[in-house]
Residue frames as a rotation matrix with the C-alpha (Angstrom) as fourth column:
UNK 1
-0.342 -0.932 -0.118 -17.27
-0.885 0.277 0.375 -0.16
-0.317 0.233 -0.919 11.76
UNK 2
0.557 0.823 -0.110 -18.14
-0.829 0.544 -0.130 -2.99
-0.047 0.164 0.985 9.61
UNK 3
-0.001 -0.165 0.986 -17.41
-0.615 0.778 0.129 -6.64
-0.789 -0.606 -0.102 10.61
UNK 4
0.693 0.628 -0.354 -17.44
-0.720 0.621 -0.308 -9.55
0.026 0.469 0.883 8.31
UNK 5
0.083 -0.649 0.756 -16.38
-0.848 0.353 0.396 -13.05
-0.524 -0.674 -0.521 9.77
UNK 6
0.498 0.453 -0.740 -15.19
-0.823 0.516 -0.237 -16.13
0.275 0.727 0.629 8.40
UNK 7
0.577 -0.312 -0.755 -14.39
0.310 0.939 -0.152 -19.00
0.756 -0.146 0.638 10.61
UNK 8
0.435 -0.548 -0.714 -11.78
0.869 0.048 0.492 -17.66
-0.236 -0.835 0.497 12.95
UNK 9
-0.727 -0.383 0.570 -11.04
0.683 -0.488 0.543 -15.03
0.070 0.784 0.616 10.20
UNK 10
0.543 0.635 -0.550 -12.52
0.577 -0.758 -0.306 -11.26
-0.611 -0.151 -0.777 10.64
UNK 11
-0.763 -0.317 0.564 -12.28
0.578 -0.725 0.374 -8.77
0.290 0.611 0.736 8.18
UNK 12
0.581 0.682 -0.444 -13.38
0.775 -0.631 0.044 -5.27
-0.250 -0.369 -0.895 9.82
UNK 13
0.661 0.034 0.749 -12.94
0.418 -0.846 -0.330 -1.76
0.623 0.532 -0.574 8.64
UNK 14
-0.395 -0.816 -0.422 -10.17
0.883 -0.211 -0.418 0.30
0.252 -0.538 0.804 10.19
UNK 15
0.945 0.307 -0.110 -10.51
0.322 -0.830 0.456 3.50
0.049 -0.467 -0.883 12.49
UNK 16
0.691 -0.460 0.558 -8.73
-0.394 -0.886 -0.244 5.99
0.606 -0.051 -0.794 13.78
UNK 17
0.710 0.216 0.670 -7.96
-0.681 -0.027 0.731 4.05
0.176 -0.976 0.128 16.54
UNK 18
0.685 -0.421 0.595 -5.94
0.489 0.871 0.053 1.51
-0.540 0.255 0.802 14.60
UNK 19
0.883 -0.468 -0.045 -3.56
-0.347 -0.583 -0.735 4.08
0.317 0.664 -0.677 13.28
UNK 20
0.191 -0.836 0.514 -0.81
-0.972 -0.087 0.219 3.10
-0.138 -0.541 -0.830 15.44
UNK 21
0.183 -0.020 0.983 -1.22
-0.086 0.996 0.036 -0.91
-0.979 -0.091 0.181 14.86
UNK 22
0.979 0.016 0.203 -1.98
0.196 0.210 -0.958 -0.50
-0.058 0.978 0.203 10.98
UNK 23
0.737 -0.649 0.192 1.82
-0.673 -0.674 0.305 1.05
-0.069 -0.354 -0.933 11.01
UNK 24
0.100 -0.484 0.869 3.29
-0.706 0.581 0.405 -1.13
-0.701 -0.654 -0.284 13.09
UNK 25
0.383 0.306 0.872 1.87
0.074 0.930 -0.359 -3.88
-0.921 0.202 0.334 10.80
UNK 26
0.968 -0.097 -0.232 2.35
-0.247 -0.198 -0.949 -1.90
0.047 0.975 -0.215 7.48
UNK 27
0.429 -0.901 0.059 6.30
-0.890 -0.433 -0.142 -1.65
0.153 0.008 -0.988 8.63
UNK 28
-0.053 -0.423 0.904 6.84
-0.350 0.856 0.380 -5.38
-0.935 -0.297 -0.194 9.74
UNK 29
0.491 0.522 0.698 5.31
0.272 0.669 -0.692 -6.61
-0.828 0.529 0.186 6.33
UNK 30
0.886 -0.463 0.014 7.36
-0.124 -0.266 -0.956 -4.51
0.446 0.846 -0.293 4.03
UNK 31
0.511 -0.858 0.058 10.71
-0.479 -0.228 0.848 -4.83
-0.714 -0.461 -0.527 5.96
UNK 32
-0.531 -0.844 -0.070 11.73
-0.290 0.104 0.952 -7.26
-0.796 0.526 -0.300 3.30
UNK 33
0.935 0.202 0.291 10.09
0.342 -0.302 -0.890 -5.82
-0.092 0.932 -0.351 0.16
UNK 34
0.207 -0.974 0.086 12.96
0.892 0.225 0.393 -5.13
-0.402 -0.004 0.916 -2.10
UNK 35
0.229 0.387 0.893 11.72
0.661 -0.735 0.149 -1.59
0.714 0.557 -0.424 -2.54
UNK 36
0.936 0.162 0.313 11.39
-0.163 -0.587 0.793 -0.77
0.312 -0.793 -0.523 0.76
UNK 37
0.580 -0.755 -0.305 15.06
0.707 0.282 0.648 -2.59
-0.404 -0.592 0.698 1.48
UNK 38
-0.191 -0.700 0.688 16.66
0.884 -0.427 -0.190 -0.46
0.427 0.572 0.700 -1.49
UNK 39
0.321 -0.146 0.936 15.45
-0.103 -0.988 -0.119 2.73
0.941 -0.058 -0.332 0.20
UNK 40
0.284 -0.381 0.880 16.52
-0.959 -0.128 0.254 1.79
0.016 -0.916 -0.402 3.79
UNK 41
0.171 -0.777 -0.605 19.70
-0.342 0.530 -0.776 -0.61
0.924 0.339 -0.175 3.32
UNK 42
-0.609 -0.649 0.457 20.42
-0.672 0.116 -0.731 -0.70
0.421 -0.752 -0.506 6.99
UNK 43
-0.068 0.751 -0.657 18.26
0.135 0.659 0.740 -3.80
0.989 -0.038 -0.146 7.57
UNK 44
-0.542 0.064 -0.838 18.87
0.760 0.462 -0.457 -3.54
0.358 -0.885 -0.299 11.49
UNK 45
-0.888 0.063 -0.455 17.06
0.103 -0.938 -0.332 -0.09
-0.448 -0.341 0.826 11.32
UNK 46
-0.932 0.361 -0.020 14.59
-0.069 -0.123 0.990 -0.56
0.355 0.925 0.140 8.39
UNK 47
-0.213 0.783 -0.585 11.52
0.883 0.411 0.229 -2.15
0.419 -0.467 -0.778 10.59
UNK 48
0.123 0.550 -0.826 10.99
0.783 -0.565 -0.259 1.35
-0.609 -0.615 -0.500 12.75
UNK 49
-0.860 -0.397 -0.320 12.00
0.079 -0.724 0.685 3.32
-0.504 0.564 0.654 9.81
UNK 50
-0.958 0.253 0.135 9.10
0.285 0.797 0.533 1.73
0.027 0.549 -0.835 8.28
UNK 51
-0.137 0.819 -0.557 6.97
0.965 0.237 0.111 2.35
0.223 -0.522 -0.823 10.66
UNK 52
-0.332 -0.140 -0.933 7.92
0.368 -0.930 0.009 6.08
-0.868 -0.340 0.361 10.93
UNK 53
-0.979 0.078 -0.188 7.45
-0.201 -0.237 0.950 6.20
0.030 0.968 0.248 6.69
UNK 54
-0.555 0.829 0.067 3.97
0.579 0.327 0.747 4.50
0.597 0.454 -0.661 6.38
UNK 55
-0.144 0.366 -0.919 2.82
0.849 -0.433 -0.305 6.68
-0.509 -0.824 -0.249 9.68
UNK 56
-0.614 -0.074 -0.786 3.68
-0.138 -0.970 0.199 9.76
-0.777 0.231 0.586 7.83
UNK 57
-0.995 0.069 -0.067 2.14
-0.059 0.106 0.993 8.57
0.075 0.992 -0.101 4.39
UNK 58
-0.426 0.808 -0.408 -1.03
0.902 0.415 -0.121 7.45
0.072 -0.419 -0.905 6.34
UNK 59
0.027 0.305 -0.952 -1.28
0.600 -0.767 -0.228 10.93
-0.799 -0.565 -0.204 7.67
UNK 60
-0.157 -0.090 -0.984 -0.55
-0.086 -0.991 0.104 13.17
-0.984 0.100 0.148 4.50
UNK 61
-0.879 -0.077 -0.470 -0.36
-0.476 0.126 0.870 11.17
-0.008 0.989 -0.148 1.37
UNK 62
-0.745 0.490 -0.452 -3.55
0.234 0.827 0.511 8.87
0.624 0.275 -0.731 2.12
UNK 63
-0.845 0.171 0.507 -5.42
-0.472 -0.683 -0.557 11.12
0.251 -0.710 0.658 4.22
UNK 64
-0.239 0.971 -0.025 -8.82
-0.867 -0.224 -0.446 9.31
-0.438 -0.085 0.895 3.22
UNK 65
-0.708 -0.347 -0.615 -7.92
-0.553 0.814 0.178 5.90
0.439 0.466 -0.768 2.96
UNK 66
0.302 0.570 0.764 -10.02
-0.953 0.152 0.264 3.47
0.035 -0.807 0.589 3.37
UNK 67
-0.275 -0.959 0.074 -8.65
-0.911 0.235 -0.338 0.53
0.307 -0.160 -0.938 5.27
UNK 68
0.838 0.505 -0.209 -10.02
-0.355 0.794 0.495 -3.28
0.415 -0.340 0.844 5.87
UNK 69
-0.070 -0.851 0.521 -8.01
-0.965 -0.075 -0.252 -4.94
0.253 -0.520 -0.816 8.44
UNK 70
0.145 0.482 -0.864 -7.95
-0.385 0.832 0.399 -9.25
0.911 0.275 0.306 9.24
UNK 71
0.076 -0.172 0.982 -7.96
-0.966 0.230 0.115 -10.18
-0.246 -0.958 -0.149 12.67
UNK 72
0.031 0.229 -0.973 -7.07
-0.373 0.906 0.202 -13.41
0.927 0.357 0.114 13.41
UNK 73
0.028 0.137 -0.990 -7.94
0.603 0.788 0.126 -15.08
0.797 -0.601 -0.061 16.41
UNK 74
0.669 0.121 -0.733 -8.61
0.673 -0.517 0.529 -11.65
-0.315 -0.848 -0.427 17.82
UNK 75
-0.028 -0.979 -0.200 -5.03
0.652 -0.169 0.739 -10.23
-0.757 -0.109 0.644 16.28
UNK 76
0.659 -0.097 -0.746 -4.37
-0.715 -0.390 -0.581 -7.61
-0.235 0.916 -0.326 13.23
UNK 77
-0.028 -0.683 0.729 -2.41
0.711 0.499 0.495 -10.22
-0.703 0.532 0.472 10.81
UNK 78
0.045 -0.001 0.999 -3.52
0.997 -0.056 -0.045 -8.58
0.056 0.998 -0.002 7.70
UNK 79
-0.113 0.559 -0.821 -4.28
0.090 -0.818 -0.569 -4.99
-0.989 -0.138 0.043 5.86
UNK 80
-0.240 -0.164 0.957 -5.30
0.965 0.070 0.254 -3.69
-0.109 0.984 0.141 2.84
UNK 81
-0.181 -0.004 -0.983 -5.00
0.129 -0.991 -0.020 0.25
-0.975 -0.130 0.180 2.61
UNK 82
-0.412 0.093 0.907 -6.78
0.851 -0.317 0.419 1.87
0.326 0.944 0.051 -0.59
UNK 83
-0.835 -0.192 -0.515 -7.01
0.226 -0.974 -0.002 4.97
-0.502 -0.118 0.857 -1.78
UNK 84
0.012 0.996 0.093 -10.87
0.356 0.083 -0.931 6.23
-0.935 0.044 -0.353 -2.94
UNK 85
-0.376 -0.103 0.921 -11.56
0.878 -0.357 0.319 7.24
0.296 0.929 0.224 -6.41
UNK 86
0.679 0.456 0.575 -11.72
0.399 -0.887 0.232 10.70
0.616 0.072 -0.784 -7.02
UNK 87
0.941 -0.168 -0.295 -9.27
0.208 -0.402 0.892 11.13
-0.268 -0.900 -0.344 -3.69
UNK 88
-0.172 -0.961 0.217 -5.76
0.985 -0.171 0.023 11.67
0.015 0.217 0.976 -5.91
UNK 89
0.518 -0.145 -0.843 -4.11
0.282 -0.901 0.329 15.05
-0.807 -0.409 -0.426 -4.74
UNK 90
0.236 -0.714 0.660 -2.66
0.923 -0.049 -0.382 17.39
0.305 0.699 0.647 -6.74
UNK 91
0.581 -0.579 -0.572 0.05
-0.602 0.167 -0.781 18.91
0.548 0.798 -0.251 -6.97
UNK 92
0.839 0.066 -0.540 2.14
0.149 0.926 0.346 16.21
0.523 -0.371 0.768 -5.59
UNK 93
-0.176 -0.828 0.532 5.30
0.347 -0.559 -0.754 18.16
0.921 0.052 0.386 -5.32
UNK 94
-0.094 0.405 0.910 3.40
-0.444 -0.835 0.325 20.99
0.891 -0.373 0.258 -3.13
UNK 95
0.839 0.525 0.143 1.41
-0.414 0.444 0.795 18.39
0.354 -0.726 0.590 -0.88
UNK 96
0.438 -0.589 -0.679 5.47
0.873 0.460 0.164 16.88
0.216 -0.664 0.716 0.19
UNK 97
-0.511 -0.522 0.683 7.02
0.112 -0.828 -0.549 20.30
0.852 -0.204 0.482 0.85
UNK 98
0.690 0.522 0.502 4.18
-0.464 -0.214 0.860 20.40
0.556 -0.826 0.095 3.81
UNK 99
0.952 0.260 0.163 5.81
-0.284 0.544 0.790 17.49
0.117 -0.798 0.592 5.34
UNK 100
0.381 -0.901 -0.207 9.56
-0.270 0.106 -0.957 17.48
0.884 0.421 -0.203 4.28
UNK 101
-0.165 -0.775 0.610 11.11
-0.906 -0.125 -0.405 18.22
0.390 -0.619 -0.681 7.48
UNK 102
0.482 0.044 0.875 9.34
-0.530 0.810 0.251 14.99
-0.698 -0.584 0.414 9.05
UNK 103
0.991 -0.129 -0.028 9.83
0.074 0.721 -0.689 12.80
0.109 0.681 0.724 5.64
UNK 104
0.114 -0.914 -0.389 13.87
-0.145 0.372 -0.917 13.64
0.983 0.161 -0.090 6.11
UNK 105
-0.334 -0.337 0.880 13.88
-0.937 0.220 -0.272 13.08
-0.102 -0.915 -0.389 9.95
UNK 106
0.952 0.298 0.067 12.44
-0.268 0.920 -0.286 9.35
-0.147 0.254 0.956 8.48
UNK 107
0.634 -0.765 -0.111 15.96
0.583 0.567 -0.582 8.79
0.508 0.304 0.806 6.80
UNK 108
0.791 -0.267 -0.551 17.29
0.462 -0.329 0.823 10.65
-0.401 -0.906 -0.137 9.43
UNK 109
0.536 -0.206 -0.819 18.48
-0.327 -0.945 0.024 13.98
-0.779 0.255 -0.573 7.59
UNK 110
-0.360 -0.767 0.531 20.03
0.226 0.481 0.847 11.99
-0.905 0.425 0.000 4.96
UNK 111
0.052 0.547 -0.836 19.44
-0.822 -0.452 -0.347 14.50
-0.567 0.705 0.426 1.76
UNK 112
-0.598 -0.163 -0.785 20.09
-0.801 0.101 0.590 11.92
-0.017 0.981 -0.191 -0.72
UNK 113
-0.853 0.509 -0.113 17.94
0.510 0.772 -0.378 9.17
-0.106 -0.381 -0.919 0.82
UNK 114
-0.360 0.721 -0.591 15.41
0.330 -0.495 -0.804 11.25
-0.873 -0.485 -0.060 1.30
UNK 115
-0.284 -0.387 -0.877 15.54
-0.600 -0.642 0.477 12.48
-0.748 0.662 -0.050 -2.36
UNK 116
-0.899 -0.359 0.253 15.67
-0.241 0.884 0.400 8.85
-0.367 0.298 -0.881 -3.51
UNK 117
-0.205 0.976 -0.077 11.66
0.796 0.120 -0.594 8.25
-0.570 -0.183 -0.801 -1.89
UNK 118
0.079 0.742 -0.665 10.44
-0.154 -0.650 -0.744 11.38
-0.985 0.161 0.063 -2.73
UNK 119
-0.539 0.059 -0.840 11.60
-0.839 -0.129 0.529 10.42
-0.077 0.990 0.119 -6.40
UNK 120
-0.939 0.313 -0.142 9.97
0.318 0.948 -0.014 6.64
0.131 -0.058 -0.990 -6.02
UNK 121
-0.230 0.953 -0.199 6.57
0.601 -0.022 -0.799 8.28
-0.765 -0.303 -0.568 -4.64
UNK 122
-0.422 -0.324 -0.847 6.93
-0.519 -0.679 0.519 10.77
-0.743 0.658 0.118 -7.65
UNK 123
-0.754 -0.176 -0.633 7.36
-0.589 0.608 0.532 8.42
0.291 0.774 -0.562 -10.25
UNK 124
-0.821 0.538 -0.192 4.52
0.565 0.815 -0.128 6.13
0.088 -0.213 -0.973 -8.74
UNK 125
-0.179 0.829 -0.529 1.89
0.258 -0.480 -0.839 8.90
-0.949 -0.287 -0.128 -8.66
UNK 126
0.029 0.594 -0.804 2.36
-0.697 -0.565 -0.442 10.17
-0.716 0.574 0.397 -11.92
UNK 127
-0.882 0.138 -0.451 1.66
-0.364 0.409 0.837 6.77
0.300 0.902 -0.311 -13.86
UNK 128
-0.446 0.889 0.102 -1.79
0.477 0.332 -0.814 6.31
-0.758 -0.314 -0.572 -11.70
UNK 129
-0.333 0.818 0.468 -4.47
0.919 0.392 -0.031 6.58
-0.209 0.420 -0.883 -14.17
UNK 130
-0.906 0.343 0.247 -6.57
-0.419 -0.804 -0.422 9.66
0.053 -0.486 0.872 -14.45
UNK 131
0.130 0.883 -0.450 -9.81
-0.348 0.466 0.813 7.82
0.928 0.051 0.368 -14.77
UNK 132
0.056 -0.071 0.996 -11.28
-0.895 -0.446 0.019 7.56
0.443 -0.892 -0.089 -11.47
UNK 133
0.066 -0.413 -0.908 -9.91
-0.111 0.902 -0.418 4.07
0.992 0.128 0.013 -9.94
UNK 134
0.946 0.239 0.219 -9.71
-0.286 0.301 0.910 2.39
0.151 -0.923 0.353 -6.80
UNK 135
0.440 -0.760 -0.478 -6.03
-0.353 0.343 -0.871 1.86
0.826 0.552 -0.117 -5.58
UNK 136
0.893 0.164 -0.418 -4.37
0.112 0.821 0.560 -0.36
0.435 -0.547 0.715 -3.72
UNK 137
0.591 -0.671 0.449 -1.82
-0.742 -0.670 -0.023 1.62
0.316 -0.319 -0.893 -1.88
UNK 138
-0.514 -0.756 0.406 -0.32
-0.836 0.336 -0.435 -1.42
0.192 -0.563 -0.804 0.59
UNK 139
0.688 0.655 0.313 -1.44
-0.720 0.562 0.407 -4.67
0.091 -0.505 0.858 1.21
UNK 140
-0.052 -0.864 0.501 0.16
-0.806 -0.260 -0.531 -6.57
0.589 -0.432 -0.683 4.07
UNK 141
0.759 0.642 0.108 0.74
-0.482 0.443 0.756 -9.73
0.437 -0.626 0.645 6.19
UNK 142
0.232 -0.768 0.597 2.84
-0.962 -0.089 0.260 -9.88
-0.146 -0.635 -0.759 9.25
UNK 143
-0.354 -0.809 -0.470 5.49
-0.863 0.476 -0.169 -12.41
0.360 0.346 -0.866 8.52
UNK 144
-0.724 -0.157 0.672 3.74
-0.599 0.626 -0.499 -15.06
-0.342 -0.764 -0.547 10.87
UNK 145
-0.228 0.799 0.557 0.85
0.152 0.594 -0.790 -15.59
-0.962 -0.095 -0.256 9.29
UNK 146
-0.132 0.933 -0.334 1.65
-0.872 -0.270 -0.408 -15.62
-0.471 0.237 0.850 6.27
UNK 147
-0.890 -0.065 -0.451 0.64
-0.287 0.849 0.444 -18.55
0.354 0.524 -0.775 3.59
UNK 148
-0.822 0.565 -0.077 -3.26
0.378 0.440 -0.815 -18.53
-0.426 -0.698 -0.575 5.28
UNK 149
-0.310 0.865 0.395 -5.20
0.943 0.228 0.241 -16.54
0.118 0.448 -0.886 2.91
UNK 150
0.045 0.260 -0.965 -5.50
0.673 -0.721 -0.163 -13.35
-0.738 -0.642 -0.207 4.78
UNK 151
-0.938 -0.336 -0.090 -4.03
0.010 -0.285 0.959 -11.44
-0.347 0.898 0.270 1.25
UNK 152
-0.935 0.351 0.049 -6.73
0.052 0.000 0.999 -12.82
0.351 0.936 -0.018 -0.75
UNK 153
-0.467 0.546 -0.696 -9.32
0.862 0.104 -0.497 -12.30
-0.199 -0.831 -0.519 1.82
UNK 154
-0.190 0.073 -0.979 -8.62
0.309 -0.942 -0.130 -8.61
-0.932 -0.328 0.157 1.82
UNK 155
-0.742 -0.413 -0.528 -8.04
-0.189 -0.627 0.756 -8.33
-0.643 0.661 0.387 -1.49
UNK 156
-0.531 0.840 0.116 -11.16
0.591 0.268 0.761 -10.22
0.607 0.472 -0.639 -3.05
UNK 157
-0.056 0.675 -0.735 -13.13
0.662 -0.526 -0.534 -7.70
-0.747 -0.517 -0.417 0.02
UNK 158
-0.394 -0.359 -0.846 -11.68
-0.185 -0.871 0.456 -4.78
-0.900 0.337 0.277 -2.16
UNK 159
-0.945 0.305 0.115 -12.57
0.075 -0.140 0.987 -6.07
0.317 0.942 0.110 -5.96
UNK 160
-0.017 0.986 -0.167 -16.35
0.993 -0.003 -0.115 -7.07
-0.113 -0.168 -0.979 -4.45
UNK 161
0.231 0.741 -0.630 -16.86
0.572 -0.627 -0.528 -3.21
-0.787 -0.239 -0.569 -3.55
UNK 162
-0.362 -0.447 -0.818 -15.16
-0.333 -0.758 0.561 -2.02
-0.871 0.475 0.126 -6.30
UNK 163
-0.698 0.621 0.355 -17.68
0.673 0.401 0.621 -4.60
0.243 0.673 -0.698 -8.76
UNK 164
-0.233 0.919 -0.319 -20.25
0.823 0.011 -0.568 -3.37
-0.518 -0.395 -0.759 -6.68
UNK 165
0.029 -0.220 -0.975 -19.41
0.091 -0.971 0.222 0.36
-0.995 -0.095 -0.008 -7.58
UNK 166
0.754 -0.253 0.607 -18.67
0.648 0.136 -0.749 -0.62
0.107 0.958 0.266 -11.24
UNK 167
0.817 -0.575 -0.051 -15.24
-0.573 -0.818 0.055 0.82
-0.073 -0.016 -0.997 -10.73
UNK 168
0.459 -0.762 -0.457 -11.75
0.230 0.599 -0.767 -0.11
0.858 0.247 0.450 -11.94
UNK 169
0.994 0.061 0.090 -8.89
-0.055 -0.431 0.900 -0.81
0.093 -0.900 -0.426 -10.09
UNK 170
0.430 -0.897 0.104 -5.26
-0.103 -0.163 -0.981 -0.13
0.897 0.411 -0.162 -10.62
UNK 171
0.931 -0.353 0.094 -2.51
0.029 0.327 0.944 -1.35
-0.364 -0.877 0.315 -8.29
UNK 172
0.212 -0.975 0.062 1.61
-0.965 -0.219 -0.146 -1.10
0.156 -0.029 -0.987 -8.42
UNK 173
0.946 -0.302 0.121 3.88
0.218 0.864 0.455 -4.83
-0.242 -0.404 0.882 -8.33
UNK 174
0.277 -0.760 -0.588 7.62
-0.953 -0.297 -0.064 -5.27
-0.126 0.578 -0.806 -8.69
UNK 175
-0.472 -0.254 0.844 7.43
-0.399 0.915 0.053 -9.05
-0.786 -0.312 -0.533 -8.46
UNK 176
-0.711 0.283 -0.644 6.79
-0.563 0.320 0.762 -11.20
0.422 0.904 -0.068 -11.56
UNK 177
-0.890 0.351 -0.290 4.87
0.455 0.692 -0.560 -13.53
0.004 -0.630 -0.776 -9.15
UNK 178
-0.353 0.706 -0.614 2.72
0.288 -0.542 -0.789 -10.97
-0.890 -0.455 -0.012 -8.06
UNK 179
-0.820 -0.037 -0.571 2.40
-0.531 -0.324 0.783 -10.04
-0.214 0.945 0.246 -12.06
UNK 180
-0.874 0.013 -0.486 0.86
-0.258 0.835 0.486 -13.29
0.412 0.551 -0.726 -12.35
UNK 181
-0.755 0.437 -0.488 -1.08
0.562 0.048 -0.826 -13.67
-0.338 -0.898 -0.282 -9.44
UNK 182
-0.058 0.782 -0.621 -3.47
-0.254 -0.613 -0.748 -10.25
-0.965 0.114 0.234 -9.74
UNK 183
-0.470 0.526 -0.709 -3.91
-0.856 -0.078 0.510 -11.17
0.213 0.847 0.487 -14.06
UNK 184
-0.812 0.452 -0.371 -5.54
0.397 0.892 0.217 -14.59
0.428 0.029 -0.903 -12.44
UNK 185
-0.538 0.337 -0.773 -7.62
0.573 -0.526 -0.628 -11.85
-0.619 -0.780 0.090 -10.63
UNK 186
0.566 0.617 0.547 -8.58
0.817 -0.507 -0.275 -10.01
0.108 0.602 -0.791 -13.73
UNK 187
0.452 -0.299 -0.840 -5.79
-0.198 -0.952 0.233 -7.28
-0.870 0.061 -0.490 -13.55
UNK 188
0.588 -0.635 0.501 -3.59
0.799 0.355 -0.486 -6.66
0.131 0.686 0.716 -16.72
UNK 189
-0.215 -0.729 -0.650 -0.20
0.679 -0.590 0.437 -4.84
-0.702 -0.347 0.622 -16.91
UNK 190
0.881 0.473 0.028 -0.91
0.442 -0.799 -0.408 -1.48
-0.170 0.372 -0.912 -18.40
UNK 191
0.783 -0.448 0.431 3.00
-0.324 -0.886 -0.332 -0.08
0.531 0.121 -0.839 -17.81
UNK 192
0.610 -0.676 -0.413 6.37
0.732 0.680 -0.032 -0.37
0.303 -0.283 0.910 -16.77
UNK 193
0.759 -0.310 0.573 8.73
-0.287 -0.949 -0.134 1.68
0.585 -0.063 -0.809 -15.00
UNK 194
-0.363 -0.837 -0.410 11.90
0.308 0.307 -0.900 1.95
0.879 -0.453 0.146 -12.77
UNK 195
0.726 0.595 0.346 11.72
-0.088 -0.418 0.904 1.88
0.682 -0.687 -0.251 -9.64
UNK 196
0.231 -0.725 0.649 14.13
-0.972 -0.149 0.180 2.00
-0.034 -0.672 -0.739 -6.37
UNK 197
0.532 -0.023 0.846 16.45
-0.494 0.803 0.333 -0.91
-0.687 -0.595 0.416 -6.65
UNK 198
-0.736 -0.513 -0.441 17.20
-0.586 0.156 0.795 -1.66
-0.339 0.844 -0.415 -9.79
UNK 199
-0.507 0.727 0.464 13.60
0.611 0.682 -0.402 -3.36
-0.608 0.079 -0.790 -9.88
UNK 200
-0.894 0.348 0.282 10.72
0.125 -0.411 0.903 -2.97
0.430 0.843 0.324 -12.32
UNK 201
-0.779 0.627 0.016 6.99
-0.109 -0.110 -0.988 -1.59
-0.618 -0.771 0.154 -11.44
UNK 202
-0.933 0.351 0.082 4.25
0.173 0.236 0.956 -2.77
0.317 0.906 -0.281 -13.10
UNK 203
-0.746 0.661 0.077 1.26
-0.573 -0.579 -0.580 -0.70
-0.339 -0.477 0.811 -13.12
UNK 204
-0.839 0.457 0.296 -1.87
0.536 0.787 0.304 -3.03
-0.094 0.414 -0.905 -13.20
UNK 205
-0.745 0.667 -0.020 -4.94
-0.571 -0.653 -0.497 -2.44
-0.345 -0.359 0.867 -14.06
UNK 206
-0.818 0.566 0.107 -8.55
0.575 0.811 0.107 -3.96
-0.026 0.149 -0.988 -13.67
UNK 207
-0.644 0.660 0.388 -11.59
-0.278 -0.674 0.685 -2.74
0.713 0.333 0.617 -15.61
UNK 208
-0.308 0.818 0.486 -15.03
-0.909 -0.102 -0.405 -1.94
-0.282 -0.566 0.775 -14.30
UNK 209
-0.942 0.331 -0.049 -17.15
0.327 0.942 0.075 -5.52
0.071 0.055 -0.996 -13.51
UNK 210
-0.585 0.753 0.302 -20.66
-0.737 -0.649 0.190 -4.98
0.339 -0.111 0.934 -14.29
């Protein structure tokens, strides 16, 4: 498991062992994305719903993710969950029929909810690239900390190995902010789409750094 400290700030590789926390963490940090609110409205429920959705995704859609976590002062604050080049499944369809029955006991048998996501993860798989690409599936920080850096921590870890590799990388926003943000990074917007909410997604992408 590799380590790499800065000041009070660790950034170490995830394990198995951190499945349950990475969760936990993934679900607090999205509770108010306005994606994640438009598929689970009931705000006093959304947080363990969360955590039941990204569990399952962790386990079937991202099977071979690889994951850099920030400790602070000892704590998980941060994550940054990417998917490997080369590691997109197909057919996508096929690979959620395995898991249906859990994915509607998430919105708790609710067919159209359920219906909703599986069209949102749909629609978000099939404007990835085909050129193999590093992607940035989820990147998170629990409500407390942030405004400290922990983001751009993880997320400059991720472009380094993905320079290192000479490999692009291609990431999802629905925030104009966040638009802005990753093209000071070297991403540009490549695509638009709907997405759950009434919100746009903008598919970014950042070429190979040699």
């Amino acid at each position: 498991m590799k380590t790499t400290k800065r000041g009070s700030l660790a950034l170490r590789t995830a394990s198995g062992e951190d499945a349950t926390a990475l969760a936990e963490l993934l679900g607090t940090a999205y509770c108010d994305d306005p994606r994640m609110a438009a598929l689970f409205p009931d705000q006093a429920r959304r947080e363990s719903r969360l955590r039941s959705l990204f569990s399952l995704l962790l386990d079937h859609e991202h099977l071979n993710h690889h994951t850099e976590i920030a400790m602070l002062d000892g704590k998980p604050r941060a994550a940054a969950v990417w998917d490997r080049p080369g590691d997109r499944q197909e057919p996508a369809l096929g690979r959620r029929l395995a898991y249906l029955p859990a994915l509607f006991s998430v919105f708790r048998w609710h067919l159209r909810d359920a219906t909703r996501a599986i069209q949102v993860f749909t629609d978000t798989d099939s404007h990835r690239p085909d050129e193999p690409h590093w992607h940035l599936f989820a990147l998170a920080t629990a409500p407390q900390a942030r405004g400290g850096g922990l983001g751009l921590a993880l997320l400059e870890s991720g472009l380094a190995r993905a320079d290192a590799q000479r490999t692009p990388v291609y990431l999802e926003t629905t925030a104009n902010a966040g638009v802005a943000h990753f093209e000071r990074l070297g991403f540009r917007v490549i695509h638009e789409f709907p997405t759950a909410g009434d919100l746009t997604a903008y598919g970014m992408w950042r070429p190979t750094r040699s």
